[in-house]
C-alpha positions as CSV (number, residue, x, y, z in Angstrom):
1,X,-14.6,1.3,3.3
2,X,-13.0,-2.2,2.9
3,X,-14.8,-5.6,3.6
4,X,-13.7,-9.1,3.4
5,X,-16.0,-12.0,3.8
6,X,-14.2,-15.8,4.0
7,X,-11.8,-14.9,1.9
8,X,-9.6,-17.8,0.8
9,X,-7.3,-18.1,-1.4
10,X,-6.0,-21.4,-2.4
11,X,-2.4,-22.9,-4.6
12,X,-3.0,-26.5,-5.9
13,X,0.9,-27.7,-5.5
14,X,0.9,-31.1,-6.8
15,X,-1.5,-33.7,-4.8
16,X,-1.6,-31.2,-2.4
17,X,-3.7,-27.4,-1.9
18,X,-2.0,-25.0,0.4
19,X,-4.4,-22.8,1.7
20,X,-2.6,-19.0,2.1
21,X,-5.4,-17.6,3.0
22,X,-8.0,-19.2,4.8
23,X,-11.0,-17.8,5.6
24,X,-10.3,-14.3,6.2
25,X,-13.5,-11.6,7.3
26,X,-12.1,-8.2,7.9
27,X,-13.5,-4.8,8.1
28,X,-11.4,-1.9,7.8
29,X,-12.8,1.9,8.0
30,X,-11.6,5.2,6.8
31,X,-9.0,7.0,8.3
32,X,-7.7,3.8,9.9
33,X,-3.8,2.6,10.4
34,X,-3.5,-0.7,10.5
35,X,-0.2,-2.8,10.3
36,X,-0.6,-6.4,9.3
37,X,2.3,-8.8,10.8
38,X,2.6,-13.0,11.1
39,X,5.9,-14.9,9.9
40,X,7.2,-15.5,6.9
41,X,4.3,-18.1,5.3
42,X,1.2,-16.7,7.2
43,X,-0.2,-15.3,4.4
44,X,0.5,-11.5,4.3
45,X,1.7,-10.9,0.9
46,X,-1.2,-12.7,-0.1
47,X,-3.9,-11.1,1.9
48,X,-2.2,-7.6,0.8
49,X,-2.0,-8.4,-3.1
50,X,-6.3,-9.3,-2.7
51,X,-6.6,-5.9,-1.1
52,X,-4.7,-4.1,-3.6
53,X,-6.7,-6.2,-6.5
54,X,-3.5,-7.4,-7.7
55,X,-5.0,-10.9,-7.6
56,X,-8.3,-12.3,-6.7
57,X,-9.4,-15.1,-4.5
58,X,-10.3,-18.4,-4.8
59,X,-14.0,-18.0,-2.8
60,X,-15.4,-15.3,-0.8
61,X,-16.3,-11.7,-1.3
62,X,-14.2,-8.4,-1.6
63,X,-16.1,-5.2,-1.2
64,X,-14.1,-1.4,-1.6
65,X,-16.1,1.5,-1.7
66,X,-19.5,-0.1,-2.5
67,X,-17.3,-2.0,-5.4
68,X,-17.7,-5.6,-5.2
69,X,-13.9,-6.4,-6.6
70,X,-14.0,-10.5,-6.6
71,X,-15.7,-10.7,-9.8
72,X,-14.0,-8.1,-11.7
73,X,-12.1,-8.2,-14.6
74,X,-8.4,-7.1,-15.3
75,X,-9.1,-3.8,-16.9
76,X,-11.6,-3.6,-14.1
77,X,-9.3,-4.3,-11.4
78,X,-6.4,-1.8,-12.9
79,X,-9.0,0.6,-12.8
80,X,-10.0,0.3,-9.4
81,X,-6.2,0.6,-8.5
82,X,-5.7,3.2,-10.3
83,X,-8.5,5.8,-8.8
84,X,-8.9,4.0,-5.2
85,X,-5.3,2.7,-4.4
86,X,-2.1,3.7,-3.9
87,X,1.4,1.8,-3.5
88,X,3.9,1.6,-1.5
89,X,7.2,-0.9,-1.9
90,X,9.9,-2.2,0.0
91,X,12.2,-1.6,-3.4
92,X,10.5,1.9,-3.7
93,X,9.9,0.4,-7.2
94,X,10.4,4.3,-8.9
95,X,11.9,4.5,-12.9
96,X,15.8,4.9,-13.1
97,X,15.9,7.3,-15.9
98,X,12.8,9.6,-14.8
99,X,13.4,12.6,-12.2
100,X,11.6,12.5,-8.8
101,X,8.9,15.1,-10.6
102,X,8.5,12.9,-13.4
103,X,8.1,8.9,-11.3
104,X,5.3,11.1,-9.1
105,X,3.3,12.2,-12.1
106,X,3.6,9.1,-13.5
107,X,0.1,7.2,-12.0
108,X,-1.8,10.5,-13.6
109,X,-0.9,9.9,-17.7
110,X,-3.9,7.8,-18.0
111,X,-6.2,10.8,-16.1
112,X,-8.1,13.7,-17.5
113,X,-5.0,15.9,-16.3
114,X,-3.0,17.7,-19.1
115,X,1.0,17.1,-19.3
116,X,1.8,20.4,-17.3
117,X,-1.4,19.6,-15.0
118,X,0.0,16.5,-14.0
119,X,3.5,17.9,-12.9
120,X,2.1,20.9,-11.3
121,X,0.1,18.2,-8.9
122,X,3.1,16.1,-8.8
123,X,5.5,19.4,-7.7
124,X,2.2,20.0,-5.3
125,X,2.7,16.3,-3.8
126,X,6.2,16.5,-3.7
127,X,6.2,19.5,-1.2
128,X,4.1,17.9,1.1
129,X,6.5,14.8,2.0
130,X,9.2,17.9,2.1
131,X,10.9,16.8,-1.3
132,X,10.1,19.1,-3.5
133,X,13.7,20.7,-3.5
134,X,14.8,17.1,-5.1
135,X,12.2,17.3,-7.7
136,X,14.7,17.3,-10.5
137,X,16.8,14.5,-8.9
138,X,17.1,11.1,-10.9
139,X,16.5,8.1,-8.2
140,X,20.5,7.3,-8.0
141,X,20.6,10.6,-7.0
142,X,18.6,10.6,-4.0
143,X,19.0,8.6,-1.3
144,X,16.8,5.3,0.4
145,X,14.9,7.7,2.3
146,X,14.3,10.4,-0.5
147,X,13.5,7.7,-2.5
148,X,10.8,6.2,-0.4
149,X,9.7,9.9,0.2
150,X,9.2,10.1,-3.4
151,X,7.0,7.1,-3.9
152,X,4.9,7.8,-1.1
153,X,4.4,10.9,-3.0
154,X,3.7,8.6,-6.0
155,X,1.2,6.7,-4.0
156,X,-0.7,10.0,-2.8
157,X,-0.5,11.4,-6.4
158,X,-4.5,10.2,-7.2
159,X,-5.8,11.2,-3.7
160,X,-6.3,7.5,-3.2
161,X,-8.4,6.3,-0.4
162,X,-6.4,3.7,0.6
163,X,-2.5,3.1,0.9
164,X,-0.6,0.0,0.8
165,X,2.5,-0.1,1.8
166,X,4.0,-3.8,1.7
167,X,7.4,-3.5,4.2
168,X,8.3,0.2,3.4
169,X,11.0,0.7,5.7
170,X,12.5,-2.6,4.8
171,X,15.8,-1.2,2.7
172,X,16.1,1.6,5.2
173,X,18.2,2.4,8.6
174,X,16.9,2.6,12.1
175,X,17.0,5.9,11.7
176,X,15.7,7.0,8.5
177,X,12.8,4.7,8.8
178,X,11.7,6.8,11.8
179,X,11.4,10.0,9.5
180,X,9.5,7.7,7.4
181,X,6.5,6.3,9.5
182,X,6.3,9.6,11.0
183,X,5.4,10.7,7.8
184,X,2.8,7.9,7.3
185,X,1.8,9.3,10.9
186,X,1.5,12.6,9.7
187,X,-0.4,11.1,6.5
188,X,-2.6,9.2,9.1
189,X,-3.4,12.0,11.1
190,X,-4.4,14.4,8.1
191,X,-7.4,11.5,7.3
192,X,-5.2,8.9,5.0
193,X,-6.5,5.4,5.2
194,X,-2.9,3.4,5.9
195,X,-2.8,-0.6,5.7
196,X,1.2,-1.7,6.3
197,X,2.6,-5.3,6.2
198,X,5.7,-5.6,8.3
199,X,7.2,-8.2,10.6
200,X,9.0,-5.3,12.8
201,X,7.1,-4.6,16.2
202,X,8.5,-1.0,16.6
203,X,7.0,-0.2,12.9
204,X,4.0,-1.5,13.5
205,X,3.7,0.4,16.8
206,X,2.7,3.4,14.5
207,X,-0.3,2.0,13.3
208,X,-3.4,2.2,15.4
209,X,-4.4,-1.3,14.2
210,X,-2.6,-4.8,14.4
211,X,-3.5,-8.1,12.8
212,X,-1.9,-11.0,13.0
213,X,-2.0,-14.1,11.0
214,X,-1.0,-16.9,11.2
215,X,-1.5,-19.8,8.6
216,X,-4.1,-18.0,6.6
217,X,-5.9,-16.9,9.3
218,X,-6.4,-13.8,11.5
219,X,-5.2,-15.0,14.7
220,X,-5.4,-11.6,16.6
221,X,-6.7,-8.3,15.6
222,X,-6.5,-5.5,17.9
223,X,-6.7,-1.3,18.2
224,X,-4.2,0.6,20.5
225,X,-5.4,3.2,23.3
């Protein structure tokens, strides 16, 4: 499904190049979990950002779906987002002055859906992450964990194949964050491709997948019994 071959991607910072990614081959398949950790430094923003085609490398190859993305373009690239990939924040990142209906349906106004079409799939999305009672809710309404509710439903909006979600319990309690990853569980378990950067070892004990790295590198990469 997703294929990296010596990825690297490198920052000229004066006389010197920091490498932030270097040399990174990974494989991941459908209907995998896998939670990427290392310390601040080692490379996981950067390694998520290639994988989400928010930025390409400096050498090696990036295939998605038979797509080879490392020689795309930017309308290329916000294509590919758009119909293969789906986002999750740390800041939920949803619209202030749009309802919960409304932030969902948002990633569908440049589809083939109709205005009405697109909230009816959005109310449809909604009610799967148990929301949909908060569909007319503005986001200082709601609170962190209805938030990130919602833009998970944002995420799943386009059936994407693949979700990223970059520290998504990171503004929440010990508690709340519970009800979230066992929602990414339950996403998991229903066939949902999940790749999760965190530096919390009880978060990423829901995935089924670690990696570590560790300047640049992949320093460990193992799957749980």
């Amino acid at each position: 499904m997703l294929e990296l071959r010596n990825i690297k991607k490198l920052y000229p910072m004066g006389e010197t190049t920091v490498h932030a990614l270097d040399g990174i081959n990974l494989v991941v398949n459908k209907n995998e979990f896998v939670a990427v950790m290392g310390a601040s430094g080692s490379g996981k923003s950067t390694l998520m950002n290639i994988i989400g085609c928010l930025d390409t490398p400096t050498e090696g190859l990036y295939s998605l779906n038979g797509n080879e993305i490392s020689s795309m373009d930017d309308d290329e690239l916000a294509a590919i987002r758009n119909e293969h990939l789906g986002f999750v924040f740390q800041g939920f990142n949803l619209l202030p002055r749009l309802n919960a209906l409304k932030n969902v349906a948002l990633p569908l106004k440049y589809s083939k859906y109709g205005y009405h079409e697109r909230l009816h799939r959005a109310a449809e999305i909604l009610d799967q992450v148990g929301l949909l009672r908060r569909a007319h809710h503005k986001p200082t309404e709601l609170s962190g964990g209805e938030m990130q509710r919602v833009a998970i439903a944002r995420a799943l909006v386009n059936n994407p194949g693949i979700i990223l979600a970059d520290e998504p319990t990171g503004n929440l309690d010990s508690s709340t964050s519970k009800e979230i990853m066992d929602l990414f569980q339950q996403l998991h378990h229903q066939g949902q491709t999940i790749i999760m950067v965190t530096h919390e070892k009880d978060i990423a004990a829901y995935a089924n997948r670690v990696i570590l790295l560790k300047d640049g590198r992949i320093v460990d990469d193992y799957k749980k019994d």
